[in-house]
N, CA, C and O atoms as a DFTB+ gen file, in Angstrom:
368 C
 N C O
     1  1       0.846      -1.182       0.000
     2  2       0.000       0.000       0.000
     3  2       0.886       1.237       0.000
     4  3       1.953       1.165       0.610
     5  1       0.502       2.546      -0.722
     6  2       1.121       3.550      -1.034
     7  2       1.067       4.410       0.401
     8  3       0.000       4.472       1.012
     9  1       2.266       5.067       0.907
    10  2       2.051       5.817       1.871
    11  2       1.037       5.573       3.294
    12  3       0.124       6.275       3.728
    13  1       1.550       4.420       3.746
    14  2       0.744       3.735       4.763
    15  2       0.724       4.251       5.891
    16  3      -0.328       4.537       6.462
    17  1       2.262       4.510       6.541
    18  2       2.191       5.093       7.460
    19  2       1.546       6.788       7.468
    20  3       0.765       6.972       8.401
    21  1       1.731       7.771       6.740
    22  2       1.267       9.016       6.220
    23  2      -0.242       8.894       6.206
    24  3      -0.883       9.801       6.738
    25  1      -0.717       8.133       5.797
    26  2      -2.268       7.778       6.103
    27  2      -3.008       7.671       7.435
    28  3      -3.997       8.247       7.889
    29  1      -2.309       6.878       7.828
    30  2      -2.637       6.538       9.406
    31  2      -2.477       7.870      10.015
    32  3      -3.406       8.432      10.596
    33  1      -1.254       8.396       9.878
    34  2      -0.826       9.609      10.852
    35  2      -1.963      10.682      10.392
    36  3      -2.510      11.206      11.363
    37  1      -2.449      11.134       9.097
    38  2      -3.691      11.706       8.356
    39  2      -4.715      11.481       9.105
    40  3      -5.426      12.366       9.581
    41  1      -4.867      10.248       9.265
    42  2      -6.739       9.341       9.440
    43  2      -6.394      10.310      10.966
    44  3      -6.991      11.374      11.135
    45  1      -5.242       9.724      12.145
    46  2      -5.227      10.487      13.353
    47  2      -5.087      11.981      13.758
    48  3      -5.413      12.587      14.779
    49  1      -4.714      12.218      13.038
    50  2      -4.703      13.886      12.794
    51  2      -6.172      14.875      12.932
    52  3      -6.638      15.785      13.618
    53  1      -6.472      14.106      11.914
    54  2      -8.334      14.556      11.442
    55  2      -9.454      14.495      12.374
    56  3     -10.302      15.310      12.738
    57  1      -9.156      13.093      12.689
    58  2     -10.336      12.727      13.658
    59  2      -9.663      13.081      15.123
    60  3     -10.368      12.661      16.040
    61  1      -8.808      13.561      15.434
    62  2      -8.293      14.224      16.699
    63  2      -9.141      15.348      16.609
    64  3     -10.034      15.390      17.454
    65  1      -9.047      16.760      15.355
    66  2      -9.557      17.834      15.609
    67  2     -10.854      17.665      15.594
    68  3     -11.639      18.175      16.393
    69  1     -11.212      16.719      14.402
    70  2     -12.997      16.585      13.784
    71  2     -13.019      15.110      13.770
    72  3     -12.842      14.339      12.827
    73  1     -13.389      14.773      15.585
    74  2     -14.046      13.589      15.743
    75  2     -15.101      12.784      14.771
    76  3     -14.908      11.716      14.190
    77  1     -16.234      13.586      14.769
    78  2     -17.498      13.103      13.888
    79  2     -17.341      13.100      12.018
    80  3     -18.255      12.678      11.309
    81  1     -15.996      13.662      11.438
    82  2     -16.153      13.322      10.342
    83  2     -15.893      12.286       9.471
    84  3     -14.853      11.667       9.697
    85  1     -16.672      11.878       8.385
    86  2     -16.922      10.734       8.233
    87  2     -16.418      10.704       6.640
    88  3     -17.041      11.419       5.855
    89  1     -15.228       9.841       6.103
    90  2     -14.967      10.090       4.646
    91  2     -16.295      10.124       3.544
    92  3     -17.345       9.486       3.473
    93  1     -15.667      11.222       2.723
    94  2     -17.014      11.986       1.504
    95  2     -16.184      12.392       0.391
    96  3     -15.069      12.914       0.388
    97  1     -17.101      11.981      -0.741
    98  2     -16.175      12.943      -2.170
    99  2     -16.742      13.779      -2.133
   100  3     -17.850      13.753      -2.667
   101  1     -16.231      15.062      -1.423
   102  2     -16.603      16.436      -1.329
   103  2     -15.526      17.329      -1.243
   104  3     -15.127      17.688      -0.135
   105  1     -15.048      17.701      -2.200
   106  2     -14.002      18.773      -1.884
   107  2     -13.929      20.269      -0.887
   108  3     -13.030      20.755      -0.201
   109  1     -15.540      20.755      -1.239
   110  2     -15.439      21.522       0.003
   111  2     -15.380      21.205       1.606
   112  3     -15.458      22.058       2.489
   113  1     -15.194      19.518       1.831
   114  2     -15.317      19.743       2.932
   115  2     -13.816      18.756       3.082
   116  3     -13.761      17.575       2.739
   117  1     -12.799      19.446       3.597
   118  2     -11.556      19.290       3.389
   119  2     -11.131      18.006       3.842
   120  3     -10.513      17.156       3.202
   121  1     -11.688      17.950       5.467
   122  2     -11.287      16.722       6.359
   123  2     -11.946      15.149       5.827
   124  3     -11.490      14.006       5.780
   125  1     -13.397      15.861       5.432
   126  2     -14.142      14.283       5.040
   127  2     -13.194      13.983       3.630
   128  3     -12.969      12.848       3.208
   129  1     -12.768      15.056       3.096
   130  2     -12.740      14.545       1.569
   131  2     -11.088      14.169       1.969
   132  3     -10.663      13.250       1.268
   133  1     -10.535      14.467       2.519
   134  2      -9.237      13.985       2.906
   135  2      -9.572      12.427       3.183
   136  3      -9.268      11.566       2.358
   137  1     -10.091      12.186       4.157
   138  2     -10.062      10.854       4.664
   139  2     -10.618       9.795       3.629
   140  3     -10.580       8.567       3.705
   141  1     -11.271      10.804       2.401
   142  2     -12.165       9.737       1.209
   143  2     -11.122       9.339       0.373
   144  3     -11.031       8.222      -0.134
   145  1     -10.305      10.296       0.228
   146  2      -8.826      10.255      -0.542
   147  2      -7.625       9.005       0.185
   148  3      -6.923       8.175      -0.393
   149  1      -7.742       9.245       1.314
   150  2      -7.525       8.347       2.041
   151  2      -7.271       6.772       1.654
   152  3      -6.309       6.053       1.380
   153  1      -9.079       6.622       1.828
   154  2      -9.099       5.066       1.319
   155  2      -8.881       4.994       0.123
   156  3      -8.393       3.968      -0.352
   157  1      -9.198       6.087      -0.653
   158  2      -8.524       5.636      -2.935
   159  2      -7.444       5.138      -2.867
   160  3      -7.213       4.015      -3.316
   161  1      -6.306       6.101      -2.117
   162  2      -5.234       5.754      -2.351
   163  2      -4.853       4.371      -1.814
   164  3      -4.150       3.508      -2.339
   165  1      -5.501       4.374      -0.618
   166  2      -5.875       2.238      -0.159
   167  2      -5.778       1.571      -1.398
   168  3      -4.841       0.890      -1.816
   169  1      -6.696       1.804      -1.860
   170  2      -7.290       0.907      -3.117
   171  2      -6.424       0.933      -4.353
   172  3      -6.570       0.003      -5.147
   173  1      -5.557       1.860      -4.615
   174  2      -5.135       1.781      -5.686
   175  2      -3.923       0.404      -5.750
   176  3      -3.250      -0.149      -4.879
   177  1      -4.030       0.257      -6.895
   178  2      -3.226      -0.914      -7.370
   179  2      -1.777      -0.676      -7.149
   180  3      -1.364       0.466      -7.352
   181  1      -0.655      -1.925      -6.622
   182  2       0.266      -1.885      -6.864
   183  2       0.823      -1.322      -8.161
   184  3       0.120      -1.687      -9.103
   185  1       1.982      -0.456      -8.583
   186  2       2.255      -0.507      -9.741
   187  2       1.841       1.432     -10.486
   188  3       2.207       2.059     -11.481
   189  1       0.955       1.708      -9.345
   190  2       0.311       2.853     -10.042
   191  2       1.683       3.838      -8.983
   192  3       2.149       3.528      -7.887
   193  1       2.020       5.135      -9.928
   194  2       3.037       5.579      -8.929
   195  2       2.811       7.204      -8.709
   196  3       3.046       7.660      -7.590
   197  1       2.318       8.161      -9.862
   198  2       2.292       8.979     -10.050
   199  2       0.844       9.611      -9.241
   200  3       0.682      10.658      -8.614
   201  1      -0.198       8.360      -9.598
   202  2      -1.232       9.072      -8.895
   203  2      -1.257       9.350      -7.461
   204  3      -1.642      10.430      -7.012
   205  1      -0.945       8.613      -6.914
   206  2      -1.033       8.611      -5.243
   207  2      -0.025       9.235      -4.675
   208  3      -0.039       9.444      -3.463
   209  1       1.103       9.665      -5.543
   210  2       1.864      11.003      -5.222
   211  2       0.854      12.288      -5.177
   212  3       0.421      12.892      -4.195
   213  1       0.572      12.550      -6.880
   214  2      -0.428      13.807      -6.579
   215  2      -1.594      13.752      -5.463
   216  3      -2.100      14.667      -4.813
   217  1      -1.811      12.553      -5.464
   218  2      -3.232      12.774      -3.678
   219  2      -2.477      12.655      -2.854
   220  3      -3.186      13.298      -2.079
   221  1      -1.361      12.333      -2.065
   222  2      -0.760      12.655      -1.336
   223  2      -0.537      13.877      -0.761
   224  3      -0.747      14.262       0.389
   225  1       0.160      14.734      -2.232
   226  2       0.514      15.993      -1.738
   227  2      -0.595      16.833      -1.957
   228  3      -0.269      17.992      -1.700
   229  1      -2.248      16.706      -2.473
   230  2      -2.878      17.206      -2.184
   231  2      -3.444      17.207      -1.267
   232  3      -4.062      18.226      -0.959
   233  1      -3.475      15.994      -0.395
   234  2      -4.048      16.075       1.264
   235  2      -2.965      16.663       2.349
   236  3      -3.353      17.284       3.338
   237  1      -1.948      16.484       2.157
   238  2      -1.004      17.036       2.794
   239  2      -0.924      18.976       2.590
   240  3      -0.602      19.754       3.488
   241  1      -1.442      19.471       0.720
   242  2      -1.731      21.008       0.609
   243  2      -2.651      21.288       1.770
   244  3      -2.439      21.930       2.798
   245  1      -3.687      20.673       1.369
   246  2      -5.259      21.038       1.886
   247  2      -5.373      21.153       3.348
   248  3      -6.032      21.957       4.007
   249  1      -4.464      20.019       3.798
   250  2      -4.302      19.964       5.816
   251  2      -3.940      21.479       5.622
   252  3      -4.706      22.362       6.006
   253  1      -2.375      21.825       4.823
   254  2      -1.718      22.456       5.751
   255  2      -2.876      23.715       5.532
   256  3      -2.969      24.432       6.528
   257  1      -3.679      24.054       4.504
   258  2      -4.312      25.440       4.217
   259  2      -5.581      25.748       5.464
   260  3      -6.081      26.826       5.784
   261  1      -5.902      24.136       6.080
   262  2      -6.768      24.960       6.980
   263  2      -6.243      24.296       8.052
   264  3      -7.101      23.619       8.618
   265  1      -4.668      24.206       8.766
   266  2      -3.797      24.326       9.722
   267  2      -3.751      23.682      10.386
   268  3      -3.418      24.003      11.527
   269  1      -4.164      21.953       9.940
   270  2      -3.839      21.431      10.607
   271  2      -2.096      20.721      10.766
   272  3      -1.456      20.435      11.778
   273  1      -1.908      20.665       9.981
   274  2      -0.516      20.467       9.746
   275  2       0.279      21.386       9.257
   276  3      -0.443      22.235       8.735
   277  1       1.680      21.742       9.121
   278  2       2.660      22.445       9.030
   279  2       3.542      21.382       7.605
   280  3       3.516      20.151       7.579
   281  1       4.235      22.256       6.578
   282  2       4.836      21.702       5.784
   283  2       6.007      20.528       5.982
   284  3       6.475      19.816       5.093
   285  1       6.390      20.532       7.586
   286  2       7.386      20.188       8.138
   287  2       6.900      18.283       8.392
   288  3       7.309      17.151       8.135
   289  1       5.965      18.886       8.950
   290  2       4.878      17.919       9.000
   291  2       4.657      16.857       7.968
   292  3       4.748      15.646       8.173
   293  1       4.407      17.343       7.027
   294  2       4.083      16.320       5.609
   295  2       5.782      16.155       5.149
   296  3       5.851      15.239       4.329
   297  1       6.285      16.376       5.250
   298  2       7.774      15.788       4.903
   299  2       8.208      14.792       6.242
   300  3       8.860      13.819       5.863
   301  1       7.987      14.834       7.669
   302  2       8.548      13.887       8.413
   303  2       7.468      12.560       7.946
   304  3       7.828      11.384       7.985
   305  1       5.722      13.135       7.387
   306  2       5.306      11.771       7.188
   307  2       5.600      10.929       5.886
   308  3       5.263       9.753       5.753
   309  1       6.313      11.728       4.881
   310  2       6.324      11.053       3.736
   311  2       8.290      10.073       4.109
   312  3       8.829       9.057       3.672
   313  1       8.582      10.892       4.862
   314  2       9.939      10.462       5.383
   315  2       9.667       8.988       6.137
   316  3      10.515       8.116       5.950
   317  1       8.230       8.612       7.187
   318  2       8.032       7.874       7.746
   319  2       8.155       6.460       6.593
   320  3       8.679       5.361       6.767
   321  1       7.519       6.967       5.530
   322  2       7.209       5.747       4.095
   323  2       8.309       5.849       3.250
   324  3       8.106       5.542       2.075
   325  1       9.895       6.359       3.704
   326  2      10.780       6.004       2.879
   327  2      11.002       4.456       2.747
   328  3      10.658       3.967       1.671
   329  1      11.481       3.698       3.610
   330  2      11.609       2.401       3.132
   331  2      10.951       1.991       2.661
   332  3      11.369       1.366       1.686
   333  1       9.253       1.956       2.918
   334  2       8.204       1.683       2.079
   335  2       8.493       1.727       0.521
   336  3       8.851       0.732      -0.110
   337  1       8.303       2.969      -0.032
   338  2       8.246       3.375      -1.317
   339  2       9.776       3.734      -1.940
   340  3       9.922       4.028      -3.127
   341  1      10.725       3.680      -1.127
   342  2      11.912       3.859      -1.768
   343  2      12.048       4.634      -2.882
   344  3      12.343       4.299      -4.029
   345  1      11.780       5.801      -2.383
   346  2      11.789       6.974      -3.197
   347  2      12.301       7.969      -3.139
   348  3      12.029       8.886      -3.914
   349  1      13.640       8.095      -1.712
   350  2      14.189       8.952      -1.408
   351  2      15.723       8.155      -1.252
   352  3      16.117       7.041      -0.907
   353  1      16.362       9.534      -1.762
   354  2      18.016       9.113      -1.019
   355  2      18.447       8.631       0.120
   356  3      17.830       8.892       1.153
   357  1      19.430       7.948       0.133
   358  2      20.296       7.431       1.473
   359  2      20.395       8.668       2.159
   360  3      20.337       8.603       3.387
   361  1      20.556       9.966       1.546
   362  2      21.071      11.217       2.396
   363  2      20.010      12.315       3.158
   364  3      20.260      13.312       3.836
   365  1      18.899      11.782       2.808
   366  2      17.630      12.570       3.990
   367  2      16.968      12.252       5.084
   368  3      16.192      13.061       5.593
């Protein structure tokens, strides 16, 4: 699975501030539609690489625009899924 740990830390993040929200394909509503994004990226197939980058760093934009997270933030979680996805240098 793409970005597993980053998910989890997402799913806990969300439902820390906004207990009651419940994943939705709704873009205006940032947290549900985060967590709907969430499970896609679950679902997507081994093999797919590009997409679940761009939803990545769009749930990681969208946190940081209504504060729940800090940019610093979405780099220690994508750092958490280096061995995972082996997509970063020996040197970060």
């Amino acid at each position: 699975m793409y970005y597993s740990n980053s998910i989890k830390r997402i799913r806990e993040l969300i439902k820390e501030k906004y207990p009651d929200v419940e994943p939705a394909d709704n873009p205006k509503d940032i947290p549900s539609h985060c967590l709907w994004m969430c499970d896609r990226i679950e679902e997507m197939p081994a093999g797919v690489h590009g997409k679940p980058a761009r939803w990545i760093g769009w749930i990681f934009g969208s946190l940081e625009a209504i504060g729940l997270i800090e940019n610093k933030d979405s780099r220690d979680m994508v750092r958490s899924d280096k061995a995972h996805l082996n997509l970063l240098g020996s040197d970060t």
